[in-house]
C-alpha positions as CSV (number, residue, x, y, z in Angstrom):
1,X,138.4,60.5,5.1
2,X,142.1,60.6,5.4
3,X,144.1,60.7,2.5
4,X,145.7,56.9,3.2
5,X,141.8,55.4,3.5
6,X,140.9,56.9,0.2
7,X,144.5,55.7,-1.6
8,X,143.8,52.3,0.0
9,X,140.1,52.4,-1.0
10,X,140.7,53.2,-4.5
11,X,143.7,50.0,-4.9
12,X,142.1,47.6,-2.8
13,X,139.1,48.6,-1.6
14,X,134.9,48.9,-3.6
15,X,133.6,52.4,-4.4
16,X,130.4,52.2,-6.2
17,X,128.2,55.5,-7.3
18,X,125.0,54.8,-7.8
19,X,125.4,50.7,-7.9
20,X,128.2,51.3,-10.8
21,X,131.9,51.1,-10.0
22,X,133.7,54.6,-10.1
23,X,136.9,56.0,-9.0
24,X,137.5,58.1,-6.1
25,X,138.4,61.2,-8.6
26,X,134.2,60.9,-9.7
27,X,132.0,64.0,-8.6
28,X,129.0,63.2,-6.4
29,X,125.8,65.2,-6.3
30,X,122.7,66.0,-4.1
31,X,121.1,62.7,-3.7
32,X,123.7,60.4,-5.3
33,X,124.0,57.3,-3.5
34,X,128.2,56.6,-2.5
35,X,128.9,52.9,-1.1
36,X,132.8,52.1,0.4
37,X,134.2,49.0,1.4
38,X,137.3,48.4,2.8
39,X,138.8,46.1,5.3
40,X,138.3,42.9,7.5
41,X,135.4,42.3,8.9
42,X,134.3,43.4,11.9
43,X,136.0,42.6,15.4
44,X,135.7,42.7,18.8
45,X,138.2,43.9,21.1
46,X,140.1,41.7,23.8
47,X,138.2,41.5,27.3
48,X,141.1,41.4,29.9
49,X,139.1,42.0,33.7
50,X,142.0,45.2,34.3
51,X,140.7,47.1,31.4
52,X,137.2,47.6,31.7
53,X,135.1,48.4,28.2
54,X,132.5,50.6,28.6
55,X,131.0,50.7,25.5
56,X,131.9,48.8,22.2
57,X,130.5,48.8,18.3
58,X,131.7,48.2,15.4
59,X,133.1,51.9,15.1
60,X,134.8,52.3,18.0
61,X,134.5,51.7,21.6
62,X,135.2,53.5,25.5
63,X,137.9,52.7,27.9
64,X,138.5,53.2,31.5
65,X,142.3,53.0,30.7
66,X,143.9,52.0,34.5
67,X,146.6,54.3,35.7
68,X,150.4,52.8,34.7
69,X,149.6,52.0,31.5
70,X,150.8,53.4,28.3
71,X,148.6,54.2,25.1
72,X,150.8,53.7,22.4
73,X,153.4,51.2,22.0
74,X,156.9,53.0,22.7
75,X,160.3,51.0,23.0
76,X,159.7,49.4,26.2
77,X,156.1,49.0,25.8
78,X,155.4,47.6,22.6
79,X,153.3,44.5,24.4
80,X,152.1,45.5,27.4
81,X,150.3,49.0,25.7
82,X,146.8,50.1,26.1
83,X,146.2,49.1,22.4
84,X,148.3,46.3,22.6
85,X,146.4,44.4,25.0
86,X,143.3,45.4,23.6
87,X,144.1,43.5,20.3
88,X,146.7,42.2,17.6
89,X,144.6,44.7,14.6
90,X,146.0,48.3,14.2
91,X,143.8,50.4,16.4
92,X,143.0,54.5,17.0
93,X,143.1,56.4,19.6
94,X,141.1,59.4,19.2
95,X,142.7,61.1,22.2
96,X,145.9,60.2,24.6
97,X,146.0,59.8,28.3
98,X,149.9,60.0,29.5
99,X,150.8,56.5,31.3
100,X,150.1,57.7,34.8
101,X,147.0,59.6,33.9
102,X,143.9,57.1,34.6
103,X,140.4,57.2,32.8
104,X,138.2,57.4,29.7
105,X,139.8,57.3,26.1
106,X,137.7,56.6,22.9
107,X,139.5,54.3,20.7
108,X,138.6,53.8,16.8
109,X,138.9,50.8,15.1
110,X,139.9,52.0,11.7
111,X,141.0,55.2,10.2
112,X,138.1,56.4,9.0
113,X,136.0,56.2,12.6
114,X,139.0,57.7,14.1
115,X,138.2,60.5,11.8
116,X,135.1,61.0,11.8
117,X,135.1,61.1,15.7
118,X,137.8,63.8,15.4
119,X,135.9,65.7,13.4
120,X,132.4,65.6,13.8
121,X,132.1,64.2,17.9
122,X,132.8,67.5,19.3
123,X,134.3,65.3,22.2
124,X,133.9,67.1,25.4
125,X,137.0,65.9,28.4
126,X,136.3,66.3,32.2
127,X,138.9,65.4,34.5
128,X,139.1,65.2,38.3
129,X,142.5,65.5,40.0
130,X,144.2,66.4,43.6
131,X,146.1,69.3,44.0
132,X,147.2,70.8,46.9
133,X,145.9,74.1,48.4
134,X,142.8,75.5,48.0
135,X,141.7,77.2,45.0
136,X,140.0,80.2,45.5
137,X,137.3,81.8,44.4
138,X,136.0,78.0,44.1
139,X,135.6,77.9,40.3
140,X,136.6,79.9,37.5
141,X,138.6,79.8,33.7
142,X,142.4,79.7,33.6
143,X,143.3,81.1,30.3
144,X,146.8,81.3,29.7
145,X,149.2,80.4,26.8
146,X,151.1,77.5,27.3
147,X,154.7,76.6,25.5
148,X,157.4,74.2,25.5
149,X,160.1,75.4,28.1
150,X,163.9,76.5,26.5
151,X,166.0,73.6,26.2
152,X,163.4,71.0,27.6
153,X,161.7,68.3,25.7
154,X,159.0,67.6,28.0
155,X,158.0,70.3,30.1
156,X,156.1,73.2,29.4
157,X,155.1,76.8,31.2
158,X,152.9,79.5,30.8
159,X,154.3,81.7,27.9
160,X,152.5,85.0,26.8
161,X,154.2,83.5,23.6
162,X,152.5,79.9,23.9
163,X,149.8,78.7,22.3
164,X,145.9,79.5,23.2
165,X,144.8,77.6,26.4
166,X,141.8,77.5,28.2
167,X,140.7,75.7,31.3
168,X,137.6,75.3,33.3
169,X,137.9,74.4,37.1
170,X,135.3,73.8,39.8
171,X,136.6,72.9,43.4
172,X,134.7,69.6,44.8
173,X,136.1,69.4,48.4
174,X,138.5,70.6,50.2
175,X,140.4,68.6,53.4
176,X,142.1,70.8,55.4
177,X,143.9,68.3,57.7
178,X,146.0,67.6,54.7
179,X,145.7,70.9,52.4
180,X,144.8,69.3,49.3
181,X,141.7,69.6,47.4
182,X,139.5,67.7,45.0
183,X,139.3,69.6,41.8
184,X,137.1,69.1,38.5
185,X,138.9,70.3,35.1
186,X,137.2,70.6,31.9
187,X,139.3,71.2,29.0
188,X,138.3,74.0,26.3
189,X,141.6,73.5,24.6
190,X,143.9,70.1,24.5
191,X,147.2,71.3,25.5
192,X,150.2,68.8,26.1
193,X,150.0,68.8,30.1
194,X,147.9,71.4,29.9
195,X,145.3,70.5,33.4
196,X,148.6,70.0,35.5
197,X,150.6,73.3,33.7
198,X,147.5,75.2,34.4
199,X,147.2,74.0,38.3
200,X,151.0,74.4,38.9
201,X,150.8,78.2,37.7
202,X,147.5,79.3,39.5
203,X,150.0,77.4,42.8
204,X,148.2,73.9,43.3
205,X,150.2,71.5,41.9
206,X,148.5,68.0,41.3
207,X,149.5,65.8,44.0
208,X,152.1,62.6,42.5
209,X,153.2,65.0,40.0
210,X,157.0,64.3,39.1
211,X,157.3,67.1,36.3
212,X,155.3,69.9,37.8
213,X,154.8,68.8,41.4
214,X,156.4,70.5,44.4
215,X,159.0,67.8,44.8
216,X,159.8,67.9,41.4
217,X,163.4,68.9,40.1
218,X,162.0,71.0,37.7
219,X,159.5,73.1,39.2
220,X,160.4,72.7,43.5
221,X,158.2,74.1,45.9
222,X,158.5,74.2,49.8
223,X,155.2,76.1,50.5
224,X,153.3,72.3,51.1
225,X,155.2,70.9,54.0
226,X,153.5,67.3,54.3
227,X,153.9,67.0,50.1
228,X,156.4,64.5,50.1
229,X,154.7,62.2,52.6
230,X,151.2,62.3,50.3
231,X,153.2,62.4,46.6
232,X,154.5,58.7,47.9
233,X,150.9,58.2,49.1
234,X,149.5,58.9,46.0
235,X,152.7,57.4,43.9
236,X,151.4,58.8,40.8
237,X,150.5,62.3,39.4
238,X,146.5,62.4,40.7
239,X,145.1,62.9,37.5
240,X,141.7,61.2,36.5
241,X,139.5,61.5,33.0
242,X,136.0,60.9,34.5
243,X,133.9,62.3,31.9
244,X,133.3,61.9,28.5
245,X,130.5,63.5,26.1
246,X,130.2,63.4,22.3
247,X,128.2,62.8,19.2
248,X,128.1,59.6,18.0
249,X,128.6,60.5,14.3
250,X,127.5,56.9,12.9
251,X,124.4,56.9,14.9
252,X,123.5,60.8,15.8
253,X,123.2,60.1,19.3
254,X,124.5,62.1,22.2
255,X,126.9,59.8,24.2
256,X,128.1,60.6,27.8
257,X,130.4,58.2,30.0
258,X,131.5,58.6,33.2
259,X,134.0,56.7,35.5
260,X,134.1,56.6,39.3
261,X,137.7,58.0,41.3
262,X,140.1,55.5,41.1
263,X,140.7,53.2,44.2
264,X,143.9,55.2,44.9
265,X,143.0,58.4,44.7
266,X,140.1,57.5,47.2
267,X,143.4,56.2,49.9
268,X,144.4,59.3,49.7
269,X,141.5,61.4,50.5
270,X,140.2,59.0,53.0
């Protein structure tokens, strides 16, 4: 538990030890029998037809968070967010998808599921995405540092001095009337940007991409002739979580969730 549950446990909340009160500074042993209780009781999240719910308990439930649509509440957002919309109680995101990345995201319903999640889910992320090119050989590991870029708050490069990251890729299809390809990723590490950073550096930048893409200001490149034609196409960066696996740490079970490419990422391949 986080250290603000267990401060809110012990002032408002019930922690019994063996069916007599104690306080959260008591020692449990080997076969001791802890109870919590804290909080509201349980709720349901709101069902609005553009956010589709996967999955919901009482712990947490799965997203297919629609592309355009911010996690968090940030000036500008703070009523149409992903959390937001799903209800007026303080939720948890246990991982972030940037506003124009579409996809599954796991969101916790209180601090302690958003915890335990963290820690013991060992979440597993798949992504699809277009990039342009080919990538050859057809699948492979990109491991390469990755750090913030001098004098810039949002983007970031490969850096021998970065930090560790790692990157799985398997080519899907490849349409060579419009030299793009359909790309699986599967992230090892969790890098800020760290799919599209990756693709720009091994030279397939994700189609839509307005930080990394070829007709970006930051990081131009002329070598895809017909990119501006498809980046207004496509009209966001072409990045898609479609797969999620993890361990359901209330229940033990293995958990996997998939979602089907989004309707306009489909326009562009077809």
């Amino acid at each position: 538990m986080s250290g603000v549950m267990i401060k809110r446990l012990k002032f408002h909340g019930t922690v019994n030890l063996n069916g007599i009160h104690a306080t959260v500074r008591e020692h449990v042993h080997e076969g001791d029998e802890l109870y919590l209780e804290y909080g509201d009781s349980e709720f349901s999240l709101n069902r609005i037809d553009s956010i589709p719910i996967l999955y919901e308990d009482s712990h947490y439930a799965v997203i297919n968070k629609p592309a355009g649509i911010v996690t968090h509440p940030v000036h500008g957002h703070l009523d149409d967010s992903l959390l937001t919309q799903l209800s007026d109680r303080t939720l948890h995101p246990v991982m972030r998808l940037d506003r124009e990345t579409s996809g599954l995201i796991i969101i916790a319903k209180d601090g302690y599921s958003h915890n335990s999640l963290h820690l013991y889910g060992n979440i597993s992320k798949s992504y699809k995405a277009l990039v342009y090119g080919r990538y050859i050989p057809d699948e492979g590991m990109i491991d390469q540092p990755i750090a913030r870029r001098p004098n810039s708050v949002m983007i970031r490069d490969v850096d021998p001095e970065g930090k560790e990251s790692t990157t799985l890729y398997k080519s899907l299809a490849y349409y060579p009337d419009k030299d793009i390809s359909l790309v699986e990723f599967k992230l090892i590490t969790g890098r800020c940007h760290q799919i599209r950073v990756h693709s720009t550096y091994m030279g397939h930048p994700l189609l839509g991409d307005g930080l990394y893409g070829p007709n970006s200001v930051d990081n131009p490149n002329d070598s895809f002739p017909n990119s501006k034609e498809l980046d207004e196409l496509m009209g966001r960066c072409a990045l898609h979580a479609y797969k999620l696996c993890f361990r359901d740490p209330f229940s033990g079970e293995d958990k996997e969730f998939t979602a089907p490419l989004p309707s306009d990422m489909e326009a562009v391949i077809y």
